[in-house]
N, C-alpha and C positions, 0 to 999 in steps of 0.2 A: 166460756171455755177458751183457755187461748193454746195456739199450736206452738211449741217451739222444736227449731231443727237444733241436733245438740254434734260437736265434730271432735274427734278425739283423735290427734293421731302419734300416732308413737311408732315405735322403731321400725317394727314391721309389718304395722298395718294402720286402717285409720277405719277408726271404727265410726259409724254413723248410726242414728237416730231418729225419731220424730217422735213427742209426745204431743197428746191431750193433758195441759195441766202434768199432773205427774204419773198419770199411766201412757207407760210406751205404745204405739203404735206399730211402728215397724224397727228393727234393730238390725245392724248388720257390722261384720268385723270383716272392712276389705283385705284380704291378705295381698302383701309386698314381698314377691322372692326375694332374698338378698341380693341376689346378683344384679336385677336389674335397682336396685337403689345404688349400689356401689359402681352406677354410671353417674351418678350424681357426685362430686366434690364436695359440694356443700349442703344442706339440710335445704336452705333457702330456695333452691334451685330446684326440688322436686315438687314445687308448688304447684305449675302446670298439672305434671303427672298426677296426684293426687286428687286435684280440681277435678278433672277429668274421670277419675274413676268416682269420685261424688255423683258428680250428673248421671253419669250412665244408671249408677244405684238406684237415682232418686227417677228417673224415668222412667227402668221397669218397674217402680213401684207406684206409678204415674202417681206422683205428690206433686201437687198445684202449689207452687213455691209462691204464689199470692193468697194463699193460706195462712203461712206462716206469718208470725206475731212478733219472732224473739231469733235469733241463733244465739247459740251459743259456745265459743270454744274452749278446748283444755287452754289453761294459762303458760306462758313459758318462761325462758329466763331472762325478765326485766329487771331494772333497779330492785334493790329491795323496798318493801312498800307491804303495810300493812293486809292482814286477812279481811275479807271484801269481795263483790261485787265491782267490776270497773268494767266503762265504757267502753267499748274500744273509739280510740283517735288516731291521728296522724303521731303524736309522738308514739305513742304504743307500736306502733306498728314501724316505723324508722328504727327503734331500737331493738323488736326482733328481724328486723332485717339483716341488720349489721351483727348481729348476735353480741352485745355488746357487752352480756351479763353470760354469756355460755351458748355453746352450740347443739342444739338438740329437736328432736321433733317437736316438740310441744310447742316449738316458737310458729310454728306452724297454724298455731288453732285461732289464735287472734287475725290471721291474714285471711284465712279461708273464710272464717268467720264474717268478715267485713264484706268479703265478696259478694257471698249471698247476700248481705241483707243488703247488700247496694245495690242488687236486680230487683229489692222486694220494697211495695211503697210504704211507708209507715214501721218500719222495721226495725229495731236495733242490734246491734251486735255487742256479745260483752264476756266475759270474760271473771271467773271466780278460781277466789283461791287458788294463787299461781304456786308452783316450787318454789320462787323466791319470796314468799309470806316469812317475813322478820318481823318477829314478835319478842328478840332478846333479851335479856334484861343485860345490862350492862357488864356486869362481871365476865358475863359468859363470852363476850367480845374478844378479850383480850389473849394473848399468846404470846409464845417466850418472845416475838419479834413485833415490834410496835408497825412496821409496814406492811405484814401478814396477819392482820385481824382478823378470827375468827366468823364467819358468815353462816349465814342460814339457806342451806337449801335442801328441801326433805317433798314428800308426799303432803303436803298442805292440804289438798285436794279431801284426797281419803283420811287421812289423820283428821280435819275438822267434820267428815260429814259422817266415822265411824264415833266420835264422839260426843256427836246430836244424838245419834241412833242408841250409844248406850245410856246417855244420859235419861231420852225420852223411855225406854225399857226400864229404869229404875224409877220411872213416876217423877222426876225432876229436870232442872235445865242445865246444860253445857256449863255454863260460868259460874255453876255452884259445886264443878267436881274438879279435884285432884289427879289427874292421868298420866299413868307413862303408857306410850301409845309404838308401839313395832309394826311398822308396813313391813314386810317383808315378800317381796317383788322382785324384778327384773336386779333394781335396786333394794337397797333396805335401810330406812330411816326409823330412829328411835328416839322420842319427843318425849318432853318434859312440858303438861300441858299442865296450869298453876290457871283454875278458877275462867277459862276460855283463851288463856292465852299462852301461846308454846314459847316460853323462856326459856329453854336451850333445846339444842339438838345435832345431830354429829351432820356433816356435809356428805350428801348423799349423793353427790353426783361422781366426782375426781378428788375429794376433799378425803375424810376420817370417818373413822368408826367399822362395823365389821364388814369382812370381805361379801361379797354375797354373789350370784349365778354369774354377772357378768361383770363385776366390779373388785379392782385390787381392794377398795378401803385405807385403812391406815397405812402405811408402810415405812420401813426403815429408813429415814430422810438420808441418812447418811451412806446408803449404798445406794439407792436412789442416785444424788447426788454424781456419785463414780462410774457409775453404770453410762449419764447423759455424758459426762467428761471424756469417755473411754471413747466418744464417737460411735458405737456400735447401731447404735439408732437413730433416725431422723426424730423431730422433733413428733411428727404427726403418729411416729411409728409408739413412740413411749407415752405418746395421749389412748392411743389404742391399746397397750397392755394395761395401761389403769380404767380404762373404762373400753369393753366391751369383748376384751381379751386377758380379763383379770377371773378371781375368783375361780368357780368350777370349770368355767372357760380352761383357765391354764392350767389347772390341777387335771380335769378328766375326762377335755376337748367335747365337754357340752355344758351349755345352759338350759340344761330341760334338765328339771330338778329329779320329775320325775323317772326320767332314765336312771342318773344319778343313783334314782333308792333301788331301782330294781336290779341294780348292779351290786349295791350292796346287801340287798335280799339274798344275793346267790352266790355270797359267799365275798365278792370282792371287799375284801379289808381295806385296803386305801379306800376304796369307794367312800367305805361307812365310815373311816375319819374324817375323809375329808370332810361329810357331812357334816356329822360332829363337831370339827375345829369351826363351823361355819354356825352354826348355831351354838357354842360356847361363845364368840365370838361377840352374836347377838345380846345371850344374859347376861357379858360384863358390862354391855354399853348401858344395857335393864338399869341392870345394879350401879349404874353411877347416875343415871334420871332420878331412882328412887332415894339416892341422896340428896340430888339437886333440888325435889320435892322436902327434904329434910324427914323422910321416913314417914310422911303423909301424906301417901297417894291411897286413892280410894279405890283404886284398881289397876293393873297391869293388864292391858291389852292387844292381843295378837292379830293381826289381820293380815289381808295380800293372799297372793295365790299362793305361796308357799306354806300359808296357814293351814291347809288341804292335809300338810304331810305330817304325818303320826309320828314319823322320827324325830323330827326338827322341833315340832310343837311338846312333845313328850320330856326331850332333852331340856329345851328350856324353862319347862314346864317347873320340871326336877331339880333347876337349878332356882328359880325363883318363890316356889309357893312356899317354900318356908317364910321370906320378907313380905308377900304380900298377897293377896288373890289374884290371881290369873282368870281372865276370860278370854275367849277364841271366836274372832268373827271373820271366819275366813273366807276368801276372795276381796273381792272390790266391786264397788261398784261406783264408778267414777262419773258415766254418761246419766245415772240417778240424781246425780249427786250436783250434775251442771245442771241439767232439766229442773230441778227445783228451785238451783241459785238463779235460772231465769224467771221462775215463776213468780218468786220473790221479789224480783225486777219489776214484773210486769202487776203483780199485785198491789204495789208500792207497801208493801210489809217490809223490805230493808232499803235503805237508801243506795244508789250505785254514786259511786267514786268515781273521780276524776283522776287518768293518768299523768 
């Protein structure tokens, strides 16, 4: 049996773990008020604080941190680099320092990660399927401007570990199925998965593709563009209305989807467009995976916590089952889904990579 500690943390909280092998033991989702993160500048900088609410967790759960076998953290935004298991090292960890590939929580999990296994003797710390898993194919690189190449940055995470899970549910393996795959989360990514490997996908962080709870998505480059010129915003201030102050955020002054519906349950009309335009949004990007696939995907699948909601999944639902089958696996489960890529580690059933 081996133990592994699993660290996830994200925007507003950082969720912890311990398994046996792949049944949890203890689970927990530290909550983070916003206000005390936004004494923080930088993501890198709430490392202490975070650390600290780790221990305290892992003490009233008295877990013998000489237990443990494995940690393992959410990946974040390094070079782009193949889907995988990876070590964590000293370059890994200088480049989410410096945030050198994008600034966010998840650069977080590779640090934390090291930490612990560096009080623990025989340990390793590692790191699967980051958001920056580039699996491209070439075409998909390209844009109208040869020094703005197209990138990949999506839910890798849960997009590879929801389509182990359907593939194993049809009696077959990952790299024998055709998938267009929609996380639809905090963010929302929509992958074009060709036989195990995601050949395209829209930039889910500050990049393209649909709006979603806290995310501008696409936008008009060319007001865009006037808007930064005009002076009216600082630099940090127009990174903040494309990600974290975008989407339902600036439409209906919440990222809780769920409010959201219950607004348009009772009657609010804008509510329920906006929902709408946010999941039409979603089936055109559907609808361009399912050609990138050349109209041979073996299924369209929905996942994320946004999956939960009857509106959103129903509307897209409506717009794509004519093109293809539709399946629904809603939520995530991401801290599953490290626990295993460690076990896999520690079983030697997949090879770990070098950063």
């Amino acid at each position: 049996m081996h133990k592994i500690l699993v660290i996830n943390p994200g925007s507003t909280s950082t969720k912890v773990a311990v398994y046996e092998d792949d049944k949890p033991l203890i689970s927990c989702a530290i909550k983070h008020p916003a206000k005390l993160l936004h004494a923080y500048k930088h993501v890198i900088e709430q490392y202490e604080f975070r650390l600290e609410h780790i221990l305290n967790y892992l003490a009233e759960e008295k877990v013998d941190l000489n237990s443990i076998h494995a940690v393992v953290g959410r990946g974040g935004f390094l070079r782009p680099l193949p889907s995988g298991i990876y070590a964590v090292n000293e370059t890994m960890l200088n480049d989410l320092r410096q945030c050198l590939n994008g600034e966010h929580a998840s650069n977080l999990g590779a640090v934390l990660a090291n930490e612990f296994a560096s009080r623990i003797c025989d340990c390793r710390a590692y790191i699967a399927d980051p958001v920056v898993v580039d699996e491209l194919q070439e075409v998909a690189r390209i844009s109208g401007l040869p020094q703005f190449p197209r990138r990949s940055a999506f839910h890798a995470l849960n997009h590879k570990a929801i389509g182990r899970k359907y593939a194993a549910d049809c009696g077959t393996k990952y790299d024998k199925l055709n998938l267009v795959i929609a996380h639809l989360g905090g963010g929302i990514s929509v992958a074009a998965h060709k036989q195990g490997r995601v050949i395209d996908t829209n930039q889910a962080l500050d990049g393209f593709g649909p709006f979603s709870a806290e995310r501008a998505g696409t936008m008009d480059a060319g007001a865009l563009i006037r808007v930064i010129f005009a002076g009216i915003y600082e630099q940090e201030e127009i990174q903040h209305l494309l990600v974290g102050k975008g989407g339902l955020v600036a439409h209906l002054g919440t990222n809780d989807v769920n409010a959201a519906y219950k607004l348009a349950q009772n009657g609010d009309l804008h509510a329920r467009l906006i929902l709408e335009a946010m999941s039409y949004g979603v089936a055109k990007e559907i609808g361009s995976m399912l050609a990138v696939l050349e109209g041979k995907a073996d299924a369209v699948i929905l996942t994320g916590g946004m999956a939960h909601n009857e509106l959103i999944v129903n509307y897209i639902i409506r717009m794509i089952q004519p093109m293809c089958k539709v399946v629904v696996y809603p939520g995530e489960d991401e801290m599953q889904a490290l626990a295993e890529a460690g076990l896999r580690a520690l079983r030697g059933e997949e090879s770990v990579r070098l950063y």
